[in-house]
C-alpha positions in Angstrom: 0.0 0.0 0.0 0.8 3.5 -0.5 1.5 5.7 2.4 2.4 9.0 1.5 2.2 9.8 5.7 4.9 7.9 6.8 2.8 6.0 8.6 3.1 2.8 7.0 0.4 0.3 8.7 -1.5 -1.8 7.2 -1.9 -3.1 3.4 -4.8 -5.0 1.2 -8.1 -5.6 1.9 -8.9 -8.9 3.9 -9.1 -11.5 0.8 -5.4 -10.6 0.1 -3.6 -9.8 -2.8 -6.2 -7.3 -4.2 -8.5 -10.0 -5.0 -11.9 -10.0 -3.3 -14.3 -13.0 -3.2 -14.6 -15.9 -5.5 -11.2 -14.3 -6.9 -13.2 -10.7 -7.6 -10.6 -7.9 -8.2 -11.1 -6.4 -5.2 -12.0 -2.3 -4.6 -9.2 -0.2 -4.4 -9.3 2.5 -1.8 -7.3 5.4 -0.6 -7.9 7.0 2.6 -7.5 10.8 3.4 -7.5 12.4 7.1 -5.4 14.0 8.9 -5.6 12.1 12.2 -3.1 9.5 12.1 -4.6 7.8 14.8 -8.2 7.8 12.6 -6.3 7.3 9.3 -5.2 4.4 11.2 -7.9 2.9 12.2 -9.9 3.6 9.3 -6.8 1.3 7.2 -7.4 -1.0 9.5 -10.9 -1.5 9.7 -11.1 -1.9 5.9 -7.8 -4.6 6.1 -10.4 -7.0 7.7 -13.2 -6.4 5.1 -13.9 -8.8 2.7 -13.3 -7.5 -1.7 -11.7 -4.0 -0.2 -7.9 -3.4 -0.9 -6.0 -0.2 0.8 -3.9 1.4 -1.8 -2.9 4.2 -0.3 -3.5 6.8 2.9 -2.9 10.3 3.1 -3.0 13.1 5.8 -4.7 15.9 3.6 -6.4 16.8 0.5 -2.5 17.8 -1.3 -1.8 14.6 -0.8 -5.0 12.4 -1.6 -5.0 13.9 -4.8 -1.5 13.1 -5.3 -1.9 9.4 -4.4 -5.2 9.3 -7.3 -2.9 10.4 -9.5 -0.5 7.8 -8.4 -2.2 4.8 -7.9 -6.0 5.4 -9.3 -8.1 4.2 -6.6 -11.4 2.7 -7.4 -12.6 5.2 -4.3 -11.5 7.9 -2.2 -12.8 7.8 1.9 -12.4 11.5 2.4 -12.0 13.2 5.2 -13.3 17.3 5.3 -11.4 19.3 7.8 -7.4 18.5 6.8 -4.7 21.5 6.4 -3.3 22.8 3.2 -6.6 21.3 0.6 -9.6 20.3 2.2 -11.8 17.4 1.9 -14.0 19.3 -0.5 -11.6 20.9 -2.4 -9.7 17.5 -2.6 -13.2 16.0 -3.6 -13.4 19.0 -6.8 -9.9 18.2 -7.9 -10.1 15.0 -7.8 -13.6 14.3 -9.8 -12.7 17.1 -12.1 -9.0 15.5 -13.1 -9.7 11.7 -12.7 -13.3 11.1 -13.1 -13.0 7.4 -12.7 -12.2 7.9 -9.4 -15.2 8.0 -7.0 -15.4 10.3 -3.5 -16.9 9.0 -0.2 -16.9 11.8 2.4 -16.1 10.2 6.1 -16.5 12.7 8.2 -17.3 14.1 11.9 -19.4 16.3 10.9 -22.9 16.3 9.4 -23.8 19.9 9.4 -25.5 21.5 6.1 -22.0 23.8 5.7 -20.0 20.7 5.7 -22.4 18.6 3.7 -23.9 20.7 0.9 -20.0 22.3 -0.7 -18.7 18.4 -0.7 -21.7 16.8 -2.6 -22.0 20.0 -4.9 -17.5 19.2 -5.3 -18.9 15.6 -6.9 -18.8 13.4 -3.9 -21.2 10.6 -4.5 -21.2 9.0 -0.8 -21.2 11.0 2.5 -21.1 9.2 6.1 -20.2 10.6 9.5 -17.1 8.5 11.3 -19.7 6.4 13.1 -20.2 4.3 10.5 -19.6 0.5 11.0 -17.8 -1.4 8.2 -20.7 -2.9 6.7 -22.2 0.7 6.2 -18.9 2.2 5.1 -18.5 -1.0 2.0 -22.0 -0.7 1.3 -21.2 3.0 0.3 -18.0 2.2 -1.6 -20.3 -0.4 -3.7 -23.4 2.0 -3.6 -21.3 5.0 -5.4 -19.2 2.5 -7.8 -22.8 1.3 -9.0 -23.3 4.5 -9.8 -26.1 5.2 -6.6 -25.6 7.6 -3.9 -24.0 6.3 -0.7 -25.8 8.3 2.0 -26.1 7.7 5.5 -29.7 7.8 6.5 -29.2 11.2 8.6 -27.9 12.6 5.1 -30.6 11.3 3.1 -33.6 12.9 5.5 -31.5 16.4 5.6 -31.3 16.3 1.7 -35.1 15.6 1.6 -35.7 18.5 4.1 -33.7 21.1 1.6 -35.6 20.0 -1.4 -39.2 19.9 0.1 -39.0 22.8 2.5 -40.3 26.3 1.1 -38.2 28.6 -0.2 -37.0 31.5 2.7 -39.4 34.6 1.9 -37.7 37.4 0.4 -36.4 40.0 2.1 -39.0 42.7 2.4 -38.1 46.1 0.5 -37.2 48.7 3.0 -38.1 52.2 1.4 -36.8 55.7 2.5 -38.0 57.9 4.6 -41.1 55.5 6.2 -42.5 55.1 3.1 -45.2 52.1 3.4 -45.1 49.9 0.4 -48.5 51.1 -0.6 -47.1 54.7 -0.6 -44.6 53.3 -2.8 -46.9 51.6 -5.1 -48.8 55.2 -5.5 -45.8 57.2 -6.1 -44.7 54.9 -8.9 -48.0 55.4 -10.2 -47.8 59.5 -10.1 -44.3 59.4 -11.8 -46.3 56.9 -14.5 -48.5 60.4 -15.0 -51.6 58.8 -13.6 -54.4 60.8 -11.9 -56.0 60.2 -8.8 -59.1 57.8 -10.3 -56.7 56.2 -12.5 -54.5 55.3 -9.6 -57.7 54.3 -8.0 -58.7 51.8 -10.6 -55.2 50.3 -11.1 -54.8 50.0 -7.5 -58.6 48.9 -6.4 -59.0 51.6 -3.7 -60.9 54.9 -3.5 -59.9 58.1 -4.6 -60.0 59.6 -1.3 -57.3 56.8 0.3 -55.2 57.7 -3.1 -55.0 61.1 -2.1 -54.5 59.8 2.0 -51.1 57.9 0.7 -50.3 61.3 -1.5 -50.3 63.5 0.8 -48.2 61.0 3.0 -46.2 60.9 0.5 -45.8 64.8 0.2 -45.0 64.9 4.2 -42.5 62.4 4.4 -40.5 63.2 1.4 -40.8 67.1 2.0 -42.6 67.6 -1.6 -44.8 70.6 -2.3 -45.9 68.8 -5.5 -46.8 65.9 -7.5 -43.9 67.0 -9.8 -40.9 67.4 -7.0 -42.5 63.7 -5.6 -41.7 62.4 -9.2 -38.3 63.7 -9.3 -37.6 62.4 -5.3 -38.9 58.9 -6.9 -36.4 58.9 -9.7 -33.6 60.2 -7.4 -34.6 57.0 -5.1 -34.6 54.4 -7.9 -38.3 54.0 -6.8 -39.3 54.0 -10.6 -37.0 54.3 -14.0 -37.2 58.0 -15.5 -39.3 57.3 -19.1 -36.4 56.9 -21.9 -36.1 58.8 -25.5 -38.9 57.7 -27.4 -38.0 55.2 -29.9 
């Protein structure tokens, strides 16, 4: 096996010789996290699994994406958090330069800032470090098939962002305490309307048209319709008409 950590350690998956059952070339893994006591383990772990073969393990995203390069890996168990390249930014380099090479984030955390940048990178599997090894190999097969290998707790937070409602907008904050109503009016009056036009196009009376107007005169401190047109245009409230065409 590879070990670009210095760690040396363990090598092959449990069938030996990079061949899985009934003589099955065997997956080929590399490992990436910067805990050489969880890098180790991790090797380990996968050692005594059946059709998996360690090829390599490295202590941050530089170096995972040198090992690909080196010995392309059927799959990459990725770590997030590492120094100099992070999982994620591994994850980008890695599906964008050797696309036969699959990602599998194995990681602490679960969090939608975490999660969300290392799927949209290309990772195809994401599970959190307490994964057993059956979970962790039915993800390596799940994502070399083609099929997303997500832990449960991933899958129901994926289905939360894609059925929940969209955040409102932000509401529209105008100057001077304008209501949005008094807004809507003084668009109109830079349009040219009159007061019953106004009326129609807005569904209220003529007498609550010229309530909002004269709000309108008091809070912007115009004497006018005309000086309330020109404090419109100087707000961006409404576009001044072009040339004519």
């Amino acid at each position: 096996m590879t070990d670009m950590t210095g760690g040396g350690g363990a090598t092959g998956g449990g069938a030996g010789a990079g061949e899985g059952r009934a003589g099955a070339r065997a997956i080929r893994v590399v490992v990436a996290d910067d805990q050489s006591v969880v890098r180790e383990g991790i090797v380990m772990l996968l050692g005594l699994l059946p059709g998996v073969e360690v090829v390599g393990a490295a202590k941050d995203g530089e170096e995972a994406v040198a090992l690909v390069a080196e010995v392309a890996p059927d799959v990459v168990l990725m770590d997030l958090r590492m120094p100099r390249c992070d999982g994620a930014e591994a994850t980008r380099r890695i599906r964008s330069q050797y696309p036969g090479t699959q990602v599998v984030i194995l990681t602490t955390y679960a969090d939608d800032d975490s999660l969300f940048p290392a799927l949209q990178a290309g990772a195809r599997g994401y599970l959190t470090k307490d994964a057993g090894g059956d979970e962790i190999v039915r993800a390596i097969q799940d994502v070399l098939a083609g099929q997303a290998g997500l832990a449960p707790s991933v899958q129901r937070r994926l289905l939360e962002r894609v059925t929940s409602p969209p955040p409102a907008p932000a509401p529209v904050v105008l100057p001077d305490g304008l209501t949005g109503r008094e807004g809507e009016v003084l668009g109109l009056v830079a349009e040219g309307l009159s007061n019953p036009e106004i009326s129609r196009a807005l569904h209220i009376s003529t007498a609550t048209v010229k309530t909002h107007i004269n709000n309108i005169f008091a809070k912007t401190g115009a004497r006018d319709r005309a000086q309330a047109v020109r404090y419109a245009y100087q707000h961006g409230l409404t576009r001044p008409p072009g040339p004519a065409a």
